[in-house]
C-alpha positions as CSV (number, residue, x, y, z in Angstrom):
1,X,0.0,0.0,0.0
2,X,1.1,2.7,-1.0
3,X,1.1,6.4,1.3
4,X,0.2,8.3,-2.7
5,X,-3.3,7.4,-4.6
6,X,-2.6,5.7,-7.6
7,X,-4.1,7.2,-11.0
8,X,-6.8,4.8,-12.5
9,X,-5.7,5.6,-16.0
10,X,-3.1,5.4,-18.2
11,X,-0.4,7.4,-16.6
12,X,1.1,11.0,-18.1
13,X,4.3,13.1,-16.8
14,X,1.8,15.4,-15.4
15,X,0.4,12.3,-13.5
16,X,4.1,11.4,-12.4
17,X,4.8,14.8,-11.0
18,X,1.7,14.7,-9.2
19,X,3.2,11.8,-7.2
20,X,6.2,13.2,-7.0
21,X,4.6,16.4,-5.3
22,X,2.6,14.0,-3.2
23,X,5.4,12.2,-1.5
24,X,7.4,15.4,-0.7
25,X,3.9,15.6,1.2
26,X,4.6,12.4,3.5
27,X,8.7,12.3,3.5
28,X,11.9,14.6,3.5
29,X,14.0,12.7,1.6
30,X,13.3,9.7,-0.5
31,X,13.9,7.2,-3.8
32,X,11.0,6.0,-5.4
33,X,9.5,4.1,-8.4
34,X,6.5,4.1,-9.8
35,X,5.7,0.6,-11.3
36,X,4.2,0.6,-14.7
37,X,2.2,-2.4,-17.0
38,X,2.1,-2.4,-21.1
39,X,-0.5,0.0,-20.9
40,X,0.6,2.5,-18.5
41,X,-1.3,1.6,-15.9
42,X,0.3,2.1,-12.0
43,X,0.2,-0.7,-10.5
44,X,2.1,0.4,-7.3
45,X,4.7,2.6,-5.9
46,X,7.7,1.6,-4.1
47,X,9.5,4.0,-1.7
48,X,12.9,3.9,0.2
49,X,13.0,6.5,2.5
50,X,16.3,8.3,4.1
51,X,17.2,6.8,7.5
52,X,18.2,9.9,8.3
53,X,17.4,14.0,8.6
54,X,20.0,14.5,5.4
55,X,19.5,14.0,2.0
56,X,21.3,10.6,0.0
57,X,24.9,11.1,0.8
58,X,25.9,10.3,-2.6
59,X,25.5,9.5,-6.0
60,X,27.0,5.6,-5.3
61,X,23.8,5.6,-2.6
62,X,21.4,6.9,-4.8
63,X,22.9,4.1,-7.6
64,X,22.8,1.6,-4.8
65,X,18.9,2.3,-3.5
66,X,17.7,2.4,-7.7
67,X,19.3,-0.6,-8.2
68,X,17.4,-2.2,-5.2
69,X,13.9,-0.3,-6.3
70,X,14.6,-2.1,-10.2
71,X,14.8,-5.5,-8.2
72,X,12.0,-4.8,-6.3
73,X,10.3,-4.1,-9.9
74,X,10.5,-7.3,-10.7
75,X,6.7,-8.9,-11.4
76,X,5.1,-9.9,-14.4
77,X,2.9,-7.4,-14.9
78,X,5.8,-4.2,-15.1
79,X,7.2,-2.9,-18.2
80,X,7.9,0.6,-17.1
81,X,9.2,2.5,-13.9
82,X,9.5,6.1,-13.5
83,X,11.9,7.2,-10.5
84,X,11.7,9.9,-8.4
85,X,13.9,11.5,-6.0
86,X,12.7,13.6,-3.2
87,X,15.2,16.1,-1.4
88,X,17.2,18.9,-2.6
89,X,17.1,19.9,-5.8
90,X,19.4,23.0,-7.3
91,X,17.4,24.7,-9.6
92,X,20.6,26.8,-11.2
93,X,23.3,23.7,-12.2
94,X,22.7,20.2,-13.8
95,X,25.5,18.0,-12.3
96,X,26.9,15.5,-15.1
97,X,26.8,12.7,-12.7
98,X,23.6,13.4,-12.9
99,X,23.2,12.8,-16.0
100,X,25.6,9.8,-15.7
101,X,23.0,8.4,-12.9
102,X,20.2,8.5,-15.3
103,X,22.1,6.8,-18.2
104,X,23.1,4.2,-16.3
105,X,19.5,3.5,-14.8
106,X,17.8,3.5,-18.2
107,X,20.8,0.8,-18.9
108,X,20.2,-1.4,-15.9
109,X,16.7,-1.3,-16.3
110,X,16.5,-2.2,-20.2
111,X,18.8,-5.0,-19.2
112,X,16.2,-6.1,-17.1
113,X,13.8,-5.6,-19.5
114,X,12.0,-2.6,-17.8
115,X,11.6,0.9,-19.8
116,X,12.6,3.5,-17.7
117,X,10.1,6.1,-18.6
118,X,12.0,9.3,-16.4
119,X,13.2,10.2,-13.5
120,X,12.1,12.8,-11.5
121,X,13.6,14.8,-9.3
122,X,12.6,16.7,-6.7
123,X,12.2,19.3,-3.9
124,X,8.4,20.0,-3.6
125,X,8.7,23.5,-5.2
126,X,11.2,22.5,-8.3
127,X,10.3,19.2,-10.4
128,X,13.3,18.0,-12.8
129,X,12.9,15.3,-15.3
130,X,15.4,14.1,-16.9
131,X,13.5,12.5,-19.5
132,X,12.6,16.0,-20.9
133,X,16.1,17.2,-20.3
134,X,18.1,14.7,-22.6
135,X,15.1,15.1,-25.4
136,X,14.1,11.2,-24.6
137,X,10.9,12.0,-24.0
138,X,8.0,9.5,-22.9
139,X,7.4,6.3,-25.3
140,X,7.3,2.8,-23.6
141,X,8.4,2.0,-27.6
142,X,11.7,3.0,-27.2
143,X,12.8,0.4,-25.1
């Protein structure tokens, strides 16, 4: 169960950063994915919160806790996750690790045969998806 209602439709970005918004509603820092079927559909949301009052102390934790969420993805019915991070975002630099973080997820998750659809990122007042930033855009398709 998750603490975020699930859409009962096919799910858009708009949708996804509505539950992104929503869990900076319920926790301070956190890793999430939302689990997707063929069509779209949520079918749940996992969540790893921070143990602690600090953001992820690195990018090697936040590799570390998306690896576990992809495993945790593993049922029949998924063919897409979208991640989100909740904590600090800054609004004024895109970090190349980063960048390196989501290229490496898409990776790991098309070798597990999972489409990762975005990852979102944020702080309750900024939302960044990478997705839109490296033009990939939303298509389960493109896997």
């Amino acid at each position: 169960m998750t603490a975020v209602p699930l859409p009962d439709s096919p799910i858009q970005p708009a949708d996804a950063i509505g539950i992104a918004l929503e869990l900076c509603e319920h926790y301070l820092f956190v890793q999430s994915a939302i689990l997707l079927d063929e069509d779209l559909y949520c079918r749940d949301v996992i969540t790893m919160a921070s143990t602690a009052d600090t953001p992820w102390h690195s990018h090697l934790d936040a590799r570390t806790i998306t690896t576990r969420l992809l495993s945790s993805a593993f049922q029949p019915s998924t063919c897409a996750v979208v991640a989100i991070t909740v904590g600090v975002v800054d609004s004024e630099v895109l970090y190349e690790a980063d960048l390196e973080h989501y290229r490496a997820t898409m990776s790991l998750a098309g070798a597990c045969g999972i489409k990762l659809l975005d990852w979102l990122a944020t702080d309750g007042d900024i939302v960044r998806s990478y997705a839109e930033i490296t033009g990939v855009g939303w298509s389960i398709d493109a896997a």
